[in-house]
C-alpha angles and dihedrals in degrees: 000000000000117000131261126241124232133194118189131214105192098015087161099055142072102285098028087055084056094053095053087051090057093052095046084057085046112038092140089059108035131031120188110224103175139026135201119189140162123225101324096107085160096059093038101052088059098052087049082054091048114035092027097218116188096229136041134193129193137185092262157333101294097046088053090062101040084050088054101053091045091057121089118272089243093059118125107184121125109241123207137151147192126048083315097060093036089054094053094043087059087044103051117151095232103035110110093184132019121210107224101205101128107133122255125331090337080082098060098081101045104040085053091049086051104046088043083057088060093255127151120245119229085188125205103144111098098183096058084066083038096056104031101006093143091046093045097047080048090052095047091051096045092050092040091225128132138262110210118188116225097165101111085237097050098039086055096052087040092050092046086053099054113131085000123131113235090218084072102052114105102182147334128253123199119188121210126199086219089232128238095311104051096113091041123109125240102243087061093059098088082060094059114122130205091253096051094051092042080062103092116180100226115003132064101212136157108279098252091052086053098046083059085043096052092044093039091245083121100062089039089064104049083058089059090042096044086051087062093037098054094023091237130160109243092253085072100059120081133174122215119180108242106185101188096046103220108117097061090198144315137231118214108204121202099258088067096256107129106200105201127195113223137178143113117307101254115127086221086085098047090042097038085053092051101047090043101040115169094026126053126228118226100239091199090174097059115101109251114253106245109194077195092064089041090062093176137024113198128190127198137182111252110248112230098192093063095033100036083160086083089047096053090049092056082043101054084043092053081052103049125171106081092338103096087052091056092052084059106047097045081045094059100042090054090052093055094039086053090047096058095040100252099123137015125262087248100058093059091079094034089054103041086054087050091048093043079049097058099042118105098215119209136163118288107232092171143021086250083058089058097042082044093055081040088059094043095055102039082055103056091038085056092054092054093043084067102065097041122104124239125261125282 
């Protein structure tokens, strides 16, 4: 069997080093032909060395060249960086699937450029649904390729609906972990550092990923994202607060049966069953699931006066036209203003709901609408950013 060819989007990062990992085990069965990261020359230099692609893409200019000079003299891959390079790393000729795992809006051209080349999505970018769900799912049926989910949540629902009907699915149900502050009260919340909100309970993830964790936003996202997946109004999608992760979600048909997806938190499940699909990969290395060790497995309603990130995302839904790519921009300006101590833990959602209050939504006719709507909200995230105090 011949193998099958990879491109990566985020090779640098949590889910595109799993992947990695999975292909190492499978080298027979997967080659990576092209790689897109970000700034980890480092790591990447060592993955070129190791899975040989034949192009590279890197943030920008600089980086290409210093990349260059830090390969052996003997390498032959093609280096390139920017949109640009992102773009032809998700179009490359020989590429069969692209694995979608760039982090936030930098995702949306890319992933489009590589589903319009007749590519297969290994998706794990979440923004990219939340901010042009309607134009991406266009662009999958008219291309006749295949989205296939990789975040842990969407794998599971997509696993429990194989060979169902969708005319038999009453709901869906996501579960959330709750992240590192679900016990705390809420008085406590203005104190919250950035360490204390990078220490998920059960999942190692990129910082930007855990901070949504830690807010909800996370989990708010992958409703907006579900609703494109399994093409379901918002009414069918519920979240339920699932501390020991071990059920990944749950889908409720109309007859009353819930088929639920369980196994251990680790990302190889979710990506093995993506580059393989149909088939499965044995993941020998994994440690078993033992229901016996898990003792007890608790559910709890979210609660939205504490996490009001998961609000605003059913909000922005509700809303629909540019404002869901509003939610994520300012989003993702507020993480990365948080991160580097620029604003408190407790001004990303009071912000966000500012920002999705100011914008004048309106229907996105093109993918320039959207990035302009992007622009617009990263901006006005960035001016309040300005006159809030640091964290504490």
């Amino acid at each position: 069997m011949a193998s099958k060819a990879i491109s990566i989007l985020g090779t640098t990062g949590s889910v595109g080093v799993t992947t990695l990992d999975v292909v190492a085990r499978y080298r027979d069965r997967f080659r990576v032909v092209a790689m897109a990261a970000g700034r980890n020359l480092d790591l990447l230099v060592r993955q070129i060395a190791d899975f040989k692609p034949e192009l590279v893409s890197v943030a920008n200019a600089a980086l290409a060249v210093e990349l260059r000079a830090r390969l052996t003299a003997g390498s032959r891959v093609e280096i390139a960086h920017g949109l640009e390079g992102a773009c032809a790393v998700a179009t490359h000729p020989e590429a069969k699937l692209v694995v979608s795992a760039l982090v936030g809006a930098l995702g949306l051209r890319p992933t489009l450029a590589a589903i319009k080349a007749g590519k297969d999505i290994a998706f794990a970018n979440k923004e990219v649904l939340v901010v042009a769900g309607e134009m991406v799912t266009r662009a999958v049926r008219e291309s006749g390729v295949r989205l296939l989910p990789v975040d842990s949540e969407h794998n599971a629902i997509f696993q429990c609906l194989e060979g169902r009907g969708r005319d038999s699915l009453k709901r869906i149900i996501l579960t959330a972990s709750g992240g590192p502050f679900r016990e705390l009260s809420a008085d406590r919340f203005a104190a919250i550092t950035v360490e204390q909100a990078l220490k998920h309970p059960t999942w190692r993830m990129g910082s930007k990923i855990t901070i949504d964790s830690a807010t909800l936003m996370n989990k708010g996202l992958e409703v907006i994202e579900a609703r494109w997946l399994f093409d379901v109004s918002r009414a069918r999608v519920n979240v339920v607060i699932h501390p020991q992760s071990v059920i990944h979600s749950m889908v409720e048909m109309v007859d009353g049966s819930v088929i639920a997806e369980m196994a251990i938190p680790d990302m190889a499940i979710p990506v093995a069953y993506a580059l393989a699909y149909p088939e499965r990969l044995p993941l020998p290395h994994l440690k078993p699931l033992s229901l016996a060790e898990c003792s007890r497995l608790t559910f709890e309603e979210p609660d939205l006066d504490r996490f009001p990130c998961l609000r605003l995302a059913f909000d922005a839904l509700d809303a629909g036209a540019t404002m869901p790519a509003c939610l994520n921009a300012a989003n993702e300006e507020l993480v990365a203003g948080f991160l580097a101590g620029k604003t408190r833990f407790i001004d990303i959602p009071r912000h966000i709901e500012t920002i999705m209050r100011r914008h004048p939504n309106s229907p996105a006719r093109t993918l320039e609408d959207l990035l302009e709507v992007d622009e617009w909200a990263r901006a006005e995230a960035r001016q309040l950013i300005g006159g809030t105090p640091k964290a504490a």
